[in-house]
LUMKOLVEX-35447 format. One record per residue (C-alpha): residue number from 1; residue in three letters; x, y, z. Coordinates in Angstrom, 1 decimal, padded with zeros to 4 digits. Example, Ala and Ser with C-alpha at 12.3 -4.5 7.8 and 13.67 -1.06 7.14 Angstrom:
% residues 2
<nr:1, rest:ALA, c1:012.3, c2:-004.5, c3:007.8>
<nr:2, rest:SER, c1:013.7, c2:-001.1, c3:007.1>
END
This chain:
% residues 301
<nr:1, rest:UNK, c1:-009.9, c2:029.7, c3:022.7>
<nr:2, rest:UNK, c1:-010.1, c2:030.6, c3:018.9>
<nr:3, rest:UNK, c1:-009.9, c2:028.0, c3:016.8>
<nr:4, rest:UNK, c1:-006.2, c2:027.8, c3:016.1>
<nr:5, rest:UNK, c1:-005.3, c2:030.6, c3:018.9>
<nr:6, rest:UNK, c1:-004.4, c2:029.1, c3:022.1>
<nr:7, rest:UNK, c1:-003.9, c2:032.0, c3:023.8>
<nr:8, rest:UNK, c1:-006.9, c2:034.0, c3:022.3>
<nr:9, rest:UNK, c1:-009.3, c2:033.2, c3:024.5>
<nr:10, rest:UNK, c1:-013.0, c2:034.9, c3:024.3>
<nr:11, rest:UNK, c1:-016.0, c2:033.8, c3:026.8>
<nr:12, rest:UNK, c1:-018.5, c2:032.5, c3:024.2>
<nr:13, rest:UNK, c1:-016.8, c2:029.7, c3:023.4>
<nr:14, rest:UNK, c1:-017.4, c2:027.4, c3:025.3>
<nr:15, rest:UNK, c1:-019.2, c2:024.1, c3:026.1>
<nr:16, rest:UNK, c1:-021.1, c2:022.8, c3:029.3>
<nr:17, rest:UNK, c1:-021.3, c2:019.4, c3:031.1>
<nr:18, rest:UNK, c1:-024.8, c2:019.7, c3:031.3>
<nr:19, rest:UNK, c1:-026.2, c2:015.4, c3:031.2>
<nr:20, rest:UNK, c1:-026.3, c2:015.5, c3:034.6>
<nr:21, rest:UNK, c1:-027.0, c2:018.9, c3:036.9>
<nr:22, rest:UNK, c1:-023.7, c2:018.4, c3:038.3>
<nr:23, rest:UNK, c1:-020.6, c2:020.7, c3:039.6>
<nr:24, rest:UNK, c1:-017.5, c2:019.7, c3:037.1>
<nr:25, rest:UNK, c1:-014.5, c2:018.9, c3:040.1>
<nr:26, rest:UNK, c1:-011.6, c2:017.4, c3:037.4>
<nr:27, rest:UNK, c1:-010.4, c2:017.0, c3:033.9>
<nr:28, rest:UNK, c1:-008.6, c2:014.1, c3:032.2>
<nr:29, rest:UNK, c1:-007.7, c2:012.7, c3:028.8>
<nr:30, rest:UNK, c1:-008.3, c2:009.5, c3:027.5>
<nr:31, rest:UNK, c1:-007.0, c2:009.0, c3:024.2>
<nr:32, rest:UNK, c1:-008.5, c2:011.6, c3:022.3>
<nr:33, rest:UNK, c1:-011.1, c2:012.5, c3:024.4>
<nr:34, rest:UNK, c1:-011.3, c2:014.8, c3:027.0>
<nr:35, rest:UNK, c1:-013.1, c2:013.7, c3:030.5>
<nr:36, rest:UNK, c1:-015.0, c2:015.6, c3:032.6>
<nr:37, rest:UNK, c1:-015.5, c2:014.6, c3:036.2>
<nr:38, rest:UNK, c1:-018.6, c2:015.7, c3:038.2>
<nr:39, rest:UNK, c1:-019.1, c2:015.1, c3:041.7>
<nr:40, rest:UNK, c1:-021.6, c2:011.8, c3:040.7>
<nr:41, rest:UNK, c1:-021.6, c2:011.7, c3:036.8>
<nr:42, rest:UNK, c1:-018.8, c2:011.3, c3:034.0>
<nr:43, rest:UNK, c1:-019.1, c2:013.1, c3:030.7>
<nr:44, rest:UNK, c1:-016.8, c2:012.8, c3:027.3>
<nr:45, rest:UNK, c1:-016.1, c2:015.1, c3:024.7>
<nr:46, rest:UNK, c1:-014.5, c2:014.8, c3:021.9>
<nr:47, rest:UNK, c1:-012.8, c2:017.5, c3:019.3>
<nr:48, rest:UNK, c1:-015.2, c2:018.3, c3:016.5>
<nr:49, rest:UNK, c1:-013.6, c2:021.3, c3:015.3>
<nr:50, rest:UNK, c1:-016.3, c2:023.6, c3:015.6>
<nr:51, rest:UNK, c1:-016.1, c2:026.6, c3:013.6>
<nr:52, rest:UNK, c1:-017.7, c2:029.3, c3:016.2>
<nr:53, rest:UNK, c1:-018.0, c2:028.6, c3:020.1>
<nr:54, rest:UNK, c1:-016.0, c2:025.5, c3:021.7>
<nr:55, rest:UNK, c1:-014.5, c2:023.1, c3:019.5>
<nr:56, rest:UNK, c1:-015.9, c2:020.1, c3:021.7>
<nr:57, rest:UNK, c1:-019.0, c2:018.1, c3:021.0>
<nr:58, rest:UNK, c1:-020.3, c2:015.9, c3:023.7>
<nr:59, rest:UNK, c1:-020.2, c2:012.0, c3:023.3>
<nr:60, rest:UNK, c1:-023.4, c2:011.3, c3:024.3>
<nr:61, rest:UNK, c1:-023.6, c2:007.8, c3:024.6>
<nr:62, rest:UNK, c1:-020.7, c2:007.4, c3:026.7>
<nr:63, rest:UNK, c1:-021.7, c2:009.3, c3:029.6>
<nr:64, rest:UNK, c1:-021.4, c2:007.4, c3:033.0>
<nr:65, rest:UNK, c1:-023.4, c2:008.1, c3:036.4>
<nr:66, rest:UNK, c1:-020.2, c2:007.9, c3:039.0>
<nr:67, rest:UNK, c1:-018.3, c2:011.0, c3:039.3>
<nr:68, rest:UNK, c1:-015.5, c2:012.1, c3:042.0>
<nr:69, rest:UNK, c1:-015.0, c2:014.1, c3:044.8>
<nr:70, rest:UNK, c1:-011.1, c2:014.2, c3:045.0>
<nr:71, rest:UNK, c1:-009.8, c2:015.7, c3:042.5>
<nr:72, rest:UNK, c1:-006.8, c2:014.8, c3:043.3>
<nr:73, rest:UNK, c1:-007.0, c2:011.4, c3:043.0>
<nr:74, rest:UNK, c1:-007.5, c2:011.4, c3:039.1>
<nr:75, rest:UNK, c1:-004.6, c2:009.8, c3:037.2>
<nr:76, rest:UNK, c1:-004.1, c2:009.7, c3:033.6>
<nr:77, rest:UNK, c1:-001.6, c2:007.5, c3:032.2>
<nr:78, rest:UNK, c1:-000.7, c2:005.3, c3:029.5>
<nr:79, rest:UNK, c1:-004.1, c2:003.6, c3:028.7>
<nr:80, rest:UNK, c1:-005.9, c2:004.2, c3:031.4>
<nr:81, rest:UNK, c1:-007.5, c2:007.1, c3:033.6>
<nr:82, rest:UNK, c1:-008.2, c2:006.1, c3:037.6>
<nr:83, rest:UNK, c1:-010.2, c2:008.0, c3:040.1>
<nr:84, rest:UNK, c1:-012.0, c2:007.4, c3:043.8>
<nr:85, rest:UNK, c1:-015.4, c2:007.5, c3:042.3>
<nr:86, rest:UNK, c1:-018.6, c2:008.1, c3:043.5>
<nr:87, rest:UNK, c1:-022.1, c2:007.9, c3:042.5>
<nr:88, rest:UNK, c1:-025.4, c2:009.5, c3:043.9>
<nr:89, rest:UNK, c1:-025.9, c2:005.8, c3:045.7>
<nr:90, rest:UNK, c1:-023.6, c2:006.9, c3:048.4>
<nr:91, rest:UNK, c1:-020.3, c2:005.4, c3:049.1>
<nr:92, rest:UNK, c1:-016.4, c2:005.3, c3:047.2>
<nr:93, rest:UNK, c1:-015.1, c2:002.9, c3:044.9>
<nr:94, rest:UNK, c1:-012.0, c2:002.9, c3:042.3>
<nr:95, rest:UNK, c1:-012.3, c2:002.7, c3:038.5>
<nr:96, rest:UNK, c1:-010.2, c2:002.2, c3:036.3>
<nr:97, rest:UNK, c1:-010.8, c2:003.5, c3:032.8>
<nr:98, rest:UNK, c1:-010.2, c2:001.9, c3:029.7>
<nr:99, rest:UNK, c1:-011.1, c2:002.9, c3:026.6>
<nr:100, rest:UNK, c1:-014.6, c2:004.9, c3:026.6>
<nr:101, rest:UNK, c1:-017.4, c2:002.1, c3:027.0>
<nr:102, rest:UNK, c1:-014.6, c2:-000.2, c3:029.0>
<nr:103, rest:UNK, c1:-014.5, c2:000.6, c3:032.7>
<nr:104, rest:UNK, c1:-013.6, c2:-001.4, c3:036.0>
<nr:105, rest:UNK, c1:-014.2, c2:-001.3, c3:039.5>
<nr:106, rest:UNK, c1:-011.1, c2:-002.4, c3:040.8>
<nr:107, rest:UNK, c1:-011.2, c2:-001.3, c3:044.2>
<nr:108, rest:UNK, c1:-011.9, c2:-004.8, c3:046.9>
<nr:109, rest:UNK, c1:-014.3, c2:-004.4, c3:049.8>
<nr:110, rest:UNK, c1:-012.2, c2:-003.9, c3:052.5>
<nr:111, rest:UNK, c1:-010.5, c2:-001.2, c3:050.8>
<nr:112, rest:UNK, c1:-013.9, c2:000.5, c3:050.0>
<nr:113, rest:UNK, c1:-014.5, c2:000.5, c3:053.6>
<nr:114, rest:UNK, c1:-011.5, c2:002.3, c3:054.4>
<nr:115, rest:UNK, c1:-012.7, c2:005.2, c3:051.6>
<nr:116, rest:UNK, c1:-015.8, c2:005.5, c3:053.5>
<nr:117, rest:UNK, c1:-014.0, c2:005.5, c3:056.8>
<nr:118, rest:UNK, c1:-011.9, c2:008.7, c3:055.5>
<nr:119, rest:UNK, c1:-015.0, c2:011.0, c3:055.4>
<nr:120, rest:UNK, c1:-014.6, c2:014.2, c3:054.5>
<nr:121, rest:UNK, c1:-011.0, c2:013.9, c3:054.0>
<nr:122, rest:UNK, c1:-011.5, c2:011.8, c3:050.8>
<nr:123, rest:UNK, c1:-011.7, c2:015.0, c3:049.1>
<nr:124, rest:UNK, c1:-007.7, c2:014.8, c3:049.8>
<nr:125, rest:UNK, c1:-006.7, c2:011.6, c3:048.8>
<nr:126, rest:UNK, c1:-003.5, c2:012.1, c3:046.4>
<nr:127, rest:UNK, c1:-003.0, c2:009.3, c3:043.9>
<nr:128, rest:UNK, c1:-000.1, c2:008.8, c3:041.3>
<nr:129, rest:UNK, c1:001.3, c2:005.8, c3:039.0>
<nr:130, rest:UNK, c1:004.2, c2:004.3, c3:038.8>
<nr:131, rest:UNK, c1:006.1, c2:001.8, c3:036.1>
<nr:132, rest:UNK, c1:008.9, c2:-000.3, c3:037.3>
<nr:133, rest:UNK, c1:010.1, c2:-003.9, c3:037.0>
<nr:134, rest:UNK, c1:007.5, c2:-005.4, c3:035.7>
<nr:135, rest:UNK, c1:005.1, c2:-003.6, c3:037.9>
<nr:136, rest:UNK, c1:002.5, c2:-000.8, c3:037.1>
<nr:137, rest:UNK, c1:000.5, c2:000.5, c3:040.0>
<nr:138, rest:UNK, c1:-002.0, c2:002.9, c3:040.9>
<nr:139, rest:UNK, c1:-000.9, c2:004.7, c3:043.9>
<nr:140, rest:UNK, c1:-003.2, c2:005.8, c3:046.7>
<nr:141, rest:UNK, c1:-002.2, c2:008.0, c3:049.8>
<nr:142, rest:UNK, c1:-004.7, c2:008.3, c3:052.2>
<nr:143, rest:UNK, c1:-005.1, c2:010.5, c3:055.2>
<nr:144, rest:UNK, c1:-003.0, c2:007.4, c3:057.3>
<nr:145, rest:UNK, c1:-002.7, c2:005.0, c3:054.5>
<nr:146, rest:UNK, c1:-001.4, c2:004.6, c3:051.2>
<nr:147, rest:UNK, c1:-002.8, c2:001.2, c3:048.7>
<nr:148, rest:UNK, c1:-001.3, c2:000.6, c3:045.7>
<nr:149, rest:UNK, c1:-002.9, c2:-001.0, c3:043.0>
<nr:150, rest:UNK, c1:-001.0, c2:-003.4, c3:040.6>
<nr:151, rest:UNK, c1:-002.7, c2:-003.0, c3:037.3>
<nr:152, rest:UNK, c1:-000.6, c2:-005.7, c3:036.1>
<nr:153, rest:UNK, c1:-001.6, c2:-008.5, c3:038.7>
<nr:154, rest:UNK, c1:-004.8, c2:-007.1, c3:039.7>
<nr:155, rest:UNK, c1:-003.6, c2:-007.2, c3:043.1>
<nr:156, rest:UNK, c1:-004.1, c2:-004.4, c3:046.0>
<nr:157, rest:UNK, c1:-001.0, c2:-003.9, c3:048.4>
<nr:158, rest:UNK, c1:000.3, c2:-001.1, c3:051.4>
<nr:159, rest:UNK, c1:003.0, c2:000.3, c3:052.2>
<nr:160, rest:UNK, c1:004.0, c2:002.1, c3:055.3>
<nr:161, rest:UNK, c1:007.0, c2:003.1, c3:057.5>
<nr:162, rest:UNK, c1:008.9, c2:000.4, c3:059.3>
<nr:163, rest:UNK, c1:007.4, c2:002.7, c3:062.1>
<nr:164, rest:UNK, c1:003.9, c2:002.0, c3:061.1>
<nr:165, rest:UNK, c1:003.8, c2:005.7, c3:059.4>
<nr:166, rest:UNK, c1:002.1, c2:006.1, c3:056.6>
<nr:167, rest:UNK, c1:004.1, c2:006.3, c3:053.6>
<nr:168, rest:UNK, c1:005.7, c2:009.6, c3:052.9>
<nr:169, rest:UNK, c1:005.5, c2:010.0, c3:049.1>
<nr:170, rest:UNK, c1:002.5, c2:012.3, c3:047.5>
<nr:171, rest:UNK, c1:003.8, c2:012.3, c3:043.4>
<nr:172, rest:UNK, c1:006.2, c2:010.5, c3:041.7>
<nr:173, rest:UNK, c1:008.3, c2:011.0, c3:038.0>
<nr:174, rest:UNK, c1:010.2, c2:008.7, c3:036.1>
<nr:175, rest:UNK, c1:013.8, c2:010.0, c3:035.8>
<nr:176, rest:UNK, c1:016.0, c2:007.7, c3:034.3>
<nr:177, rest:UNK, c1:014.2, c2:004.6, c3:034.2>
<nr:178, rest:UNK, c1:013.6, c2:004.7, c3:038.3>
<nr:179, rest:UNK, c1:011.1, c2:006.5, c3:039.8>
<nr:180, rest:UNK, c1:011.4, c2:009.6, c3:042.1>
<nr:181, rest:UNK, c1:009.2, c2:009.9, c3:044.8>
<nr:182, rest:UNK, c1:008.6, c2:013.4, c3:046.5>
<nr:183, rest:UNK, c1:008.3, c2:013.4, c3:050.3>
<nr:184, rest:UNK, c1:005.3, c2:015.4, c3:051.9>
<nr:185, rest:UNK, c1:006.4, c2:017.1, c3:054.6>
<nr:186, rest:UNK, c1:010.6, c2:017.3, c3:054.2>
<nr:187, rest:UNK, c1:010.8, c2:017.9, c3:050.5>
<nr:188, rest:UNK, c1:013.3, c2:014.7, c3:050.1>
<nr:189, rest:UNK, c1:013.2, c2:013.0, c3:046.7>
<nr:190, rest:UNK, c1:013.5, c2:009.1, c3:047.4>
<nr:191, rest:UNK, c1:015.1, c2:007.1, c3:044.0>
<nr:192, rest:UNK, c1:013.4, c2:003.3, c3:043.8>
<nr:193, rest:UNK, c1:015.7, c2:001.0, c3:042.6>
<nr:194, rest:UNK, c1:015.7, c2:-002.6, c3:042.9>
<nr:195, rest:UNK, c1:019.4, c2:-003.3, c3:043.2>
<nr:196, rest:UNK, c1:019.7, c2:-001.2, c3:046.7>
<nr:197, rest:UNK, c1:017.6, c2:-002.8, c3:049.7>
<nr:198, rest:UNK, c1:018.7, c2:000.0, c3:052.3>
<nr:199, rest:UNK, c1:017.3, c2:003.7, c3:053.2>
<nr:200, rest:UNK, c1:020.4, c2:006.0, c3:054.3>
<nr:201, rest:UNK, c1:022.2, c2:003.1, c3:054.7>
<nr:202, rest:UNK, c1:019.8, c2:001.7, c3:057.1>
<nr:203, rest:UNK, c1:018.5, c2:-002.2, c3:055.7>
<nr:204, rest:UNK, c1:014.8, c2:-002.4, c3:055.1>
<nr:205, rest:UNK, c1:012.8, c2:-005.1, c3:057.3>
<nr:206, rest:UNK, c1:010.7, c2:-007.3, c3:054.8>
<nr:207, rest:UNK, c1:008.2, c2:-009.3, c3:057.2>
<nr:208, rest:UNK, c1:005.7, c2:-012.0, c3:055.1>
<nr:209, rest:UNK, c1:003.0, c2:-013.6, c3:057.7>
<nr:210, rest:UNK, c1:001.6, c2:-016.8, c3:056.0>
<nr:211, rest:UNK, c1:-002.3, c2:-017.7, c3:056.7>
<nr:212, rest:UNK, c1:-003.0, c2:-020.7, c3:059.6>
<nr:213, rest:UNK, c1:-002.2, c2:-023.7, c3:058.1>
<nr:214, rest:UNK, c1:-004.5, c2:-026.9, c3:059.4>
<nr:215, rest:UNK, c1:-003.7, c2:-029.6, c3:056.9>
<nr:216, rest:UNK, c1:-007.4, c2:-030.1, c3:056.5>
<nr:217, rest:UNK, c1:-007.9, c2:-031.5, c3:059.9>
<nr:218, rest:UNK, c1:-008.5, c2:-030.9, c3:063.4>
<nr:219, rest:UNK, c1:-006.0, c2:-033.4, c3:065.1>
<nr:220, rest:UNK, c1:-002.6, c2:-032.5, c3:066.1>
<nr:221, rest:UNK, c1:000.4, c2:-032.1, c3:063.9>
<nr:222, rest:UNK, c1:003.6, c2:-032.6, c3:064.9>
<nr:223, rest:UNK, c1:006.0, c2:-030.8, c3:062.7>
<nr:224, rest:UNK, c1:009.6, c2:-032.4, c3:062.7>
<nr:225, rest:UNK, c1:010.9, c2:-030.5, c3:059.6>
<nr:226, rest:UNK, c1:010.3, c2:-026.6, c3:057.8>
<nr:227, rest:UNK, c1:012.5, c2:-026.0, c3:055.0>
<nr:228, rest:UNK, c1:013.1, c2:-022.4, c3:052.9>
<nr:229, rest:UNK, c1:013.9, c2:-022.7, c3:049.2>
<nr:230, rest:UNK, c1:014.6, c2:-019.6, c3:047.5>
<nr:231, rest:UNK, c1:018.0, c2:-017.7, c3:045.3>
<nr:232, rest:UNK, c1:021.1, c2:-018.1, c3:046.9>
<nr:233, rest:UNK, c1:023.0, c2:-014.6, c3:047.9>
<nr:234, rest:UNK, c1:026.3, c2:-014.1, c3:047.5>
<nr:235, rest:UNK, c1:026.3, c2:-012.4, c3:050.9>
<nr:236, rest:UNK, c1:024.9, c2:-013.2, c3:054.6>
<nr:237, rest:UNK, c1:020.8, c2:-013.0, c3:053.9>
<nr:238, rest:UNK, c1:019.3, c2:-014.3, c3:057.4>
<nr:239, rest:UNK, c1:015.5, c2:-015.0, c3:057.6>
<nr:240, rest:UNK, c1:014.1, c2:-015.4, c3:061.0>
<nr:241, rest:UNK, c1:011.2, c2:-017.9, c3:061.6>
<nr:242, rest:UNK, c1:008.6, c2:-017.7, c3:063.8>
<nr:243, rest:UNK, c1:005.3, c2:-019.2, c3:064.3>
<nr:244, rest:UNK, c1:002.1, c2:-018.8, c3:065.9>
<nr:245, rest:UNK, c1:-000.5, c2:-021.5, c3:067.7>
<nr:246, rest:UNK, c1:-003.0, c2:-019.1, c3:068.6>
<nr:247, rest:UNK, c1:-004.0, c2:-016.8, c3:065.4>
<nr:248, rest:UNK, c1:-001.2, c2:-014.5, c3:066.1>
<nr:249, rest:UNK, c1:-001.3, c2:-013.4, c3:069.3>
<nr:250, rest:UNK, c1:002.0, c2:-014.8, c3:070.5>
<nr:251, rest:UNK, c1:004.8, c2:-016.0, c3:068.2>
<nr:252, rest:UNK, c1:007.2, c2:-018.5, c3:068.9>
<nr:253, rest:UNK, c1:011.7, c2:-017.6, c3:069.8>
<nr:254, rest:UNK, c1:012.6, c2:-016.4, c3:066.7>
<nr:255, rest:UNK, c1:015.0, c2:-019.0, c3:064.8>
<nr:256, rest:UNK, c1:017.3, c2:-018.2, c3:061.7>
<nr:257, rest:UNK, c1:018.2, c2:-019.5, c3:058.2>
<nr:258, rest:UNK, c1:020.8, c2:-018.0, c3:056.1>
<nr:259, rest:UNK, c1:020.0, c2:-017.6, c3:052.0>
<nr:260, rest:UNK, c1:023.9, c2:-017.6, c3:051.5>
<nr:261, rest:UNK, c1:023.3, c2:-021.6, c3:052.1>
<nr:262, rest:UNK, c1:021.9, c2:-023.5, c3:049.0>
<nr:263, rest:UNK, c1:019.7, c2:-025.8, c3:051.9>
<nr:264, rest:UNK, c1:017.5, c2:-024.1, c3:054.3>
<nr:265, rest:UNK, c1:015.8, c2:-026.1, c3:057.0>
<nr:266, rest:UNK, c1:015.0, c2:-026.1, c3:061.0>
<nr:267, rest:UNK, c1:014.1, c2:-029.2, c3:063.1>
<nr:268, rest:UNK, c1:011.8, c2:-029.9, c3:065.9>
<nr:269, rest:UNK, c1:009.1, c2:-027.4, c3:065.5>
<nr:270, rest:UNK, c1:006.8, c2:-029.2, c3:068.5>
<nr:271, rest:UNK, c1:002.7, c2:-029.8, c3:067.6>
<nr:272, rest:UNK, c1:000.1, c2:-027.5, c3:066.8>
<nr:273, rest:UNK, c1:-003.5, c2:-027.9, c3:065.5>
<nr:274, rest:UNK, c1:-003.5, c2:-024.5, c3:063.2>
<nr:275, rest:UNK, c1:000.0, c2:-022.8, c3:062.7>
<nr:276, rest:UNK, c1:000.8, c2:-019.5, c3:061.0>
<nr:277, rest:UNK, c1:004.4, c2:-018.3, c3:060.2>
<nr:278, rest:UNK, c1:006.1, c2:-015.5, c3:060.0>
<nr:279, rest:UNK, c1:009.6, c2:-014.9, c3:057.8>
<nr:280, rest:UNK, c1:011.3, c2:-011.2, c3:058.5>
<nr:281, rest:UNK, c1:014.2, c2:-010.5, c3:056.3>
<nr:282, rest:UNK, c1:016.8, c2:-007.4, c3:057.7>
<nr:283, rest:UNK, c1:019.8, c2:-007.5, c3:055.4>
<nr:284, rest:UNK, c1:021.3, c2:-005.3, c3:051.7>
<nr:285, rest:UNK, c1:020.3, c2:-008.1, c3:049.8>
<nr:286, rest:UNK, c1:017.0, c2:-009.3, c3:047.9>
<nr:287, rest:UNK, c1:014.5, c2:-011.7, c3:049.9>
<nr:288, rest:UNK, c1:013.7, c2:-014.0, c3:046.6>
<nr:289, rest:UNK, c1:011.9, c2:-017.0, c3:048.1>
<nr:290, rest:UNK, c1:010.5, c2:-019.7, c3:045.8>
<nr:291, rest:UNK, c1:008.7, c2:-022.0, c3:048.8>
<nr:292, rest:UNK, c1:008.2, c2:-023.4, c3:051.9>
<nr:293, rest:UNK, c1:007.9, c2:-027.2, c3:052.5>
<nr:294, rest:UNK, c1:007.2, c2:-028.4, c3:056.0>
<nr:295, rest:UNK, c1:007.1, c2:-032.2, c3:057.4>
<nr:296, rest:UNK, c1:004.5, c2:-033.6, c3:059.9>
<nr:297, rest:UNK, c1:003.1, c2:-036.8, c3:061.6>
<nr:298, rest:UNK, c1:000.0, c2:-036.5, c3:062.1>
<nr:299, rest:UNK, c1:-002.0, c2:-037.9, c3:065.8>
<nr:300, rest:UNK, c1:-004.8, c2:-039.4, c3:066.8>
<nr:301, rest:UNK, c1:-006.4, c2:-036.8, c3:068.3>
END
């Protein structure tokens, strides 16, 4: 537009992305810049208040060779911009952008192979953040999936449908200090907020499935205690316990500890060599668990 006009706009001024022979696919702003996404390179531009034609100048020395090919996916906020990028190497990754020389690929291998496994339909992948309780993540919905990112804890986690669905939010607003989620195919806002543990009245299952535990050694254990620590409720909270003997494929009766009780603990537990558990909270109340201690004798053989 003309310098001062925003709606005056006249088809000379303007300024092209031209480092790379690229196809722009996305816009963002970090800071004061402006950044422009091509399918495998990243350019910046800055405002140098050019008298005649665009008011941008390019940042040349800034200019990265990784791009994007869902536009959708871009998310500017606070400090930081995100994408799925791409680069002419082949394959997807995440960045995270801080800054203009400072960037970070953030993204673990397992979920870069789950990027690659969406194929075309990367070019879809819808991404939004989210601040609450401590927490800021970058969220990723997927064609099946949706990874969140927790920028605070560097940490990668899923969420789904007690069904196994894939989670149904595509964007998300702050309103109120709680975020709104919009649903993708009803058009139901969903209101996160960490005093309700229930979904139209309906308690959410919380399941947390430990790694095998061997006690560095291949003899048998025999476990005669497993206690739970964590805050008492004020209300029934009952946590089932299971455990498996043979890397998950069967788990053991399901047995139950209450969090209303200030001292958790099951007896008896029989032998194992390598033992996984699994904790599955149903109930309106927070699952806040601070350990688990178990007691075994170990055999001869």
């Amino acid at each position: 537009c003309d310098v001062g006009q925003p709606t005056m706009w006249q088809p000379s001024n303007y300024i092209a992305a031209e480092m790379f022979s690229d196809d722009l696919v996305a816009l963002a702003r970090q800071n004061n810049l402006l950044v422009a996404l091509g399918v495998s390179s990243t350019q910046f531009f800055y405002d140098a208040a050019n008298a005649t034609g665009s008011p941008l100048a390019n940042t040349e020395q800034a200019v990265l060779q990784f791009g994007t090919t869902s536009a959708a996916s871009v998310v500017q906020h606070e400090n930081f911009v995100s994408w799925i990028a791409k680069g002419e190497t082949g394959g997807y990754f995440i960045v995270r952008l801080d800054g203009v020389t400072s960037n970070k690929k953030v993204s673990l291998e397992p979920i870069e192979r789950i990027l690659s496994g969406e194929s075309s339909a990367i070019e879809t992948a819808r991404a939004y953040p989210i601040r609450y309780q401590g927490h800021f993540w970058f969220c990723l919905r997927l064609t099946s999936r949706t990874f969140l990112y927790d920028y605070e804890d560097d940490v990668w986690h899923e969420w789904e449908n007690t069904d196994g669905s894939n989670f149904p939010a595509i964007d998300a607003i702050e309103f109120v200090q709680h975020p709104l989620f919009l649903d993708v195919a009803r058009g139901k806002v969903y209101k996160m907020d960490d005093t309700l543990y229930q979904d139209a009245g309906v308690s959410f299952a919380v399941t947390a499935t430990t790694s095998k535990i061997d006690l560095d050694t291949d003899r048998r254990k025999f476990m005669s205690k497993f206690s739970l620590a964590g805050d008492i409720q004020s209300s029934s909270s009952p946590i089932t316990v299971q455990y498996s003997d043979d890397d998950y494929i069967t788990w053991s009766t399901a047995r139950t500890l209450d969090m209303q009780q200030g001292h958790n603990f099951l007896k008896r537990l029989g032998s194992f060599r390598r033992r996984a558990f699994k904790l599955t909270h149903n109930s309106n109340t927070p699952m806040r668990l601070d350990y688990m201690e178990i007691e075994t004798d170990e055999g001869d053989y």
